[in-house]
C-alpha positions in Angstrom: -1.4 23.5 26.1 1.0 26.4 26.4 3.1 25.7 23.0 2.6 28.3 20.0 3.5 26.7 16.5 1.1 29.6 15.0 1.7 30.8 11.7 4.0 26.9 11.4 3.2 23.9 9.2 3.9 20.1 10.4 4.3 17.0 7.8 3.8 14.2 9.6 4.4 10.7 8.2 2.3 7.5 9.4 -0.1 9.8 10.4 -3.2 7.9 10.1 -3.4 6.5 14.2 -1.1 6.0 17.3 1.6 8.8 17.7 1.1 10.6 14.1 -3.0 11.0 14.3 -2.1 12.6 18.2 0.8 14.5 17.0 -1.5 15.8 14.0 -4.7 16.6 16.4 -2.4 18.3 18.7 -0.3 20.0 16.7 -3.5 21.7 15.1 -4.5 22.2 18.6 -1.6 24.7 18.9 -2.1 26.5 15.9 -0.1 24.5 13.6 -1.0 24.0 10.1 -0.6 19.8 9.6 0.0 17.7 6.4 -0.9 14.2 7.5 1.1 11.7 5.2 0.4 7.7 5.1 -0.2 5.3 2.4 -3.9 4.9 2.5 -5.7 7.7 2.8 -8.7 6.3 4.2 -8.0 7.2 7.7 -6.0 10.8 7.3 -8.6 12.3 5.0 -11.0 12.0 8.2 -8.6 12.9 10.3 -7.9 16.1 8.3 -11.4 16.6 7.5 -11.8 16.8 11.1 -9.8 19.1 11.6 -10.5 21.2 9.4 -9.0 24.1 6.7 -5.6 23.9 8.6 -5.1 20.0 7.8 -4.6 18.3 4.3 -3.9 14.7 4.0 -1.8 13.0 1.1 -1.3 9.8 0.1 2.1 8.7 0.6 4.5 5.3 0.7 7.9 6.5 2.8 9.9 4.0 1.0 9.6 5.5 -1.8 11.6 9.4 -2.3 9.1 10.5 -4.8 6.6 10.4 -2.4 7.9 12.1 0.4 9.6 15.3 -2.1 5.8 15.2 -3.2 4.3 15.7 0.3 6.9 18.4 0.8 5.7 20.1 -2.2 2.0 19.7 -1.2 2.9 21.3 2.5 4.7 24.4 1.1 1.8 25.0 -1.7 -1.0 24.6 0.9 0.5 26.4 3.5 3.4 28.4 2.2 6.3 26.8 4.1 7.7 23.4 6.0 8.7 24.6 9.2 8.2 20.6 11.0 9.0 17.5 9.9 7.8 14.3 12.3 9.3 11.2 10.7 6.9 8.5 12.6 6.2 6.1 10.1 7.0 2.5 11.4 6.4 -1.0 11.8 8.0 -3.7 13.4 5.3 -6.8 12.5 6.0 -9.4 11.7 7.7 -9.8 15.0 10.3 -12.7 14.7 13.3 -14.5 15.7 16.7 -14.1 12.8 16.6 -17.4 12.0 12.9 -17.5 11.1 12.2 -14.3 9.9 11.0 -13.9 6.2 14.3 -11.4 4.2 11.9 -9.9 2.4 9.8 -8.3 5.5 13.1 -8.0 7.1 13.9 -5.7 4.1 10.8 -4.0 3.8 10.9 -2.8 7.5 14.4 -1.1 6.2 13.2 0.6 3.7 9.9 1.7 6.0 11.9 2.6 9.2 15.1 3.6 7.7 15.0 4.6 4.5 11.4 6.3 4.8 13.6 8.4 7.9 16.4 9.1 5.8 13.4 10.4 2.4 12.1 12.6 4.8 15.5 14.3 5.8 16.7 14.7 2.3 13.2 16.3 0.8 12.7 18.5 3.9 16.5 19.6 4.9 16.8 21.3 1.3 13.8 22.9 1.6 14.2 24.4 5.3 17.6 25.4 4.4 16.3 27.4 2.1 13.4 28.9 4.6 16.3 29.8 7.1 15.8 26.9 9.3 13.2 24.4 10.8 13.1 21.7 13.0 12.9 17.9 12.2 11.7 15.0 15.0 12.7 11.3 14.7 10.5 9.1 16.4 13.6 6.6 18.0 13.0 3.5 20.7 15.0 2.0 23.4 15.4 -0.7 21.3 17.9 1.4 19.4 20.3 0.9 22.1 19.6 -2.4 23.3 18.7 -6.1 21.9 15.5 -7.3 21.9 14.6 -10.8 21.0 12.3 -11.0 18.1 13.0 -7.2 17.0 16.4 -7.4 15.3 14.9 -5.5 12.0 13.5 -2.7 14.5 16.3 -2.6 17.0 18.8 -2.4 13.7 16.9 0.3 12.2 15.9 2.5 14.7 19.4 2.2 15.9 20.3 3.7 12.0 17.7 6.6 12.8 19.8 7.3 16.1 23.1 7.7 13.8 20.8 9.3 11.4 19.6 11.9 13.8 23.1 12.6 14.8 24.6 12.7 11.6 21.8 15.2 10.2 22.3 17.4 13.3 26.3 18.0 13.0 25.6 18.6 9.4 22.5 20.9 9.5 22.6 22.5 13.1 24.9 25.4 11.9 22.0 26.7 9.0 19.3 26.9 12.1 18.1 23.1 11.2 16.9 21.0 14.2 17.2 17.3 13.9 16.3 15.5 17.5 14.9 12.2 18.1 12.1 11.2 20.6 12.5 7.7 22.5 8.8 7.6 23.9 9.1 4.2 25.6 5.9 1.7 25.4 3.4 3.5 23.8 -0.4 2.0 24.2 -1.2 1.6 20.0 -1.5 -1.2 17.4 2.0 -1.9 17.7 1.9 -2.6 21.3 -1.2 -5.3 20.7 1.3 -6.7 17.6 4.0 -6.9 20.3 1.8 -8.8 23.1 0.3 -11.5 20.7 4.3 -12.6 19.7 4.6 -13.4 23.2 8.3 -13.6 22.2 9.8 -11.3 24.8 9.6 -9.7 27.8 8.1 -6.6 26.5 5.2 -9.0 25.2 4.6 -9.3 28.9 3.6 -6.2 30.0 0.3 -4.9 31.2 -1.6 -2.8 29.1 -1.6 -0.3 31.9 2.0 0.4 31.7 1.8 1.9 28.2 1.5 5.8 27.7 -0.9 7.3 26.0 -0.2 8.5 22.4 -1.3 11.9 23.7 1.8 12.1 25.6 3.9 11.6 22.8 2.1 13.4 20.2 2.6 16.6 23.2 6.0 15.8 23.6 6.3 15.8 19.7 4.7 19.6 19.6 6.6 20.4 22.9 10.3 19.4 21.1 9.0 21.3 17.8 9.8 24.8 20.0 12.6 26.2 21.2 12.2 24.0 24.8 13.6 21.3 22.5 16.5 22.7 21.7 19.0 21.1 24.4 17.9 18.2 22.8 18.9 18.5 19.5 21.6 16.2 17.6 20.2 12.7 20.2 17.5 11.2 21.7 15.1 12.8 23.9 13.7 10.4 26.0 10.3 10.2 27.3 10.5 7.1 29.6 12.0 9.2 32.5 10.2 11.4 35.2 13.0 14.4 33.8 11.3 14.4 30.3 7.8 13.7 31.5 8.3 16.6 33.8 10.1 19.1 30.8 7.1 18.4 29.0 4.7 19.1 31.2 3.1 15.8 31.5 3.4 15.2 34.9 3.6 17.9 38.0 
């Protein structure tokens, strides 16, 4: 790829497969350094140990602020800085309808998909401030602007994320602060198999072959980290149309 994030350094959250393992790998790729966050560390210390001296991984629950001002510590005395934030940590299991869902999941995807977002704005924004800027990528959905059946604690909180993303942006953009989301559309990971086994929902219908590959994304997600990205900033960037695919370089 032609994308130069030399001499940068990347926290990713939920970085242990799907989008934030790609977006780690590829990130390296183009000379990033990468801090791969999740809550086991299992799965990112391979991932890191792969590769290699420009990765670290650390152990790290989003819902919790703690945590996430910890990783940001970790990335800045590993690599000196925290030039990228990707806030990617998610879930949206179990997948149900309002009347049968269990309050406390419902709650716990909150404080995962929202508040984990919103830890990982307030322990970065001070810190890039600081640094005289950086840029900061919300992983958003469709479903943040449309009902789903079945998803009304993902639809809810990514739709928070969206007002998030904006809100951080008119806030930030004036100290040289990027916030802009990334709406990547059906994505081929665990979620997706979660998704098809509810059988709640039209999405639960599609063909495995629809979905993109995480690869996509996790380019997009290094492609929106330069200054290409920047028309973007302040709302959702959307990678479900042949415009995006095409800005990124996906597609001819």
């Amino acid at each position: 790829m032609s994308i130069d994030l030399n001499d940068k350094t990347a926290l990713i959250t939920g970085a242990s497969r799907g989008i934030g393992e790609a977006a780690a790998r590829i990130m390296a790729a183009c000379g990033a350094n990468v801090v791969l966050v999740a809550r086991s560390t299992s799965d990112i210390d391979r991932i890191a140990a792969e590769i290699g001296d420009k990765a670290v991984a650390v152990a790290c629950d989003v819902s919790l602020y703690q945590d996430l001002q910890n990783a940001v510590g970790t990335a800045r005395d590993r690599f000196g800085s925290l030039d990228i934030l990707v806030n990617n940590a998610g879930v949206i299991d179990p997948i149900a309808r309002l009347e049968e869902s269990d309050p406390g999941i419902w709650n716990q995807c909150v404080d995962i998909n929202l508040k984990g977002v919103y830890h990982g704005l307030r322990a970065a924004i001070p810190v890039m401030k600081g640094q005289g800027g950086g840029v900061i990528i919300n992983i958003s959905s469709g479903a943040a602007t449309g009902a789903i059946e079945g998803w009304s604690h993902y639809c809810a909180t990514k739709a928070a994320v969206l007002s998030l993303t904006r809100c951080a942006h008119k806030e930030n953009a004036q100290d040289n602060i990027r916030i802009v989301g990334l709406s990547p559309g059906t994505v081929a990971t665990d979620m997706q198999r979660a998704i098809k086994d509810s059988g709640i929902n039209p999405v639960s219908q599609l063909d495995w072959s629809v979905h993109i590959s995480p690869e996509w994304v996790g380019k997009a997600i290094a492609w929106l980290a330069t200054d290409a990205g920047r028309p973007y900033d302040g709302d959702d960037f959307s990678l479900k149309t042949e415009e995006g695919r095409r800005a990124v370089g996906l597609i001819a």
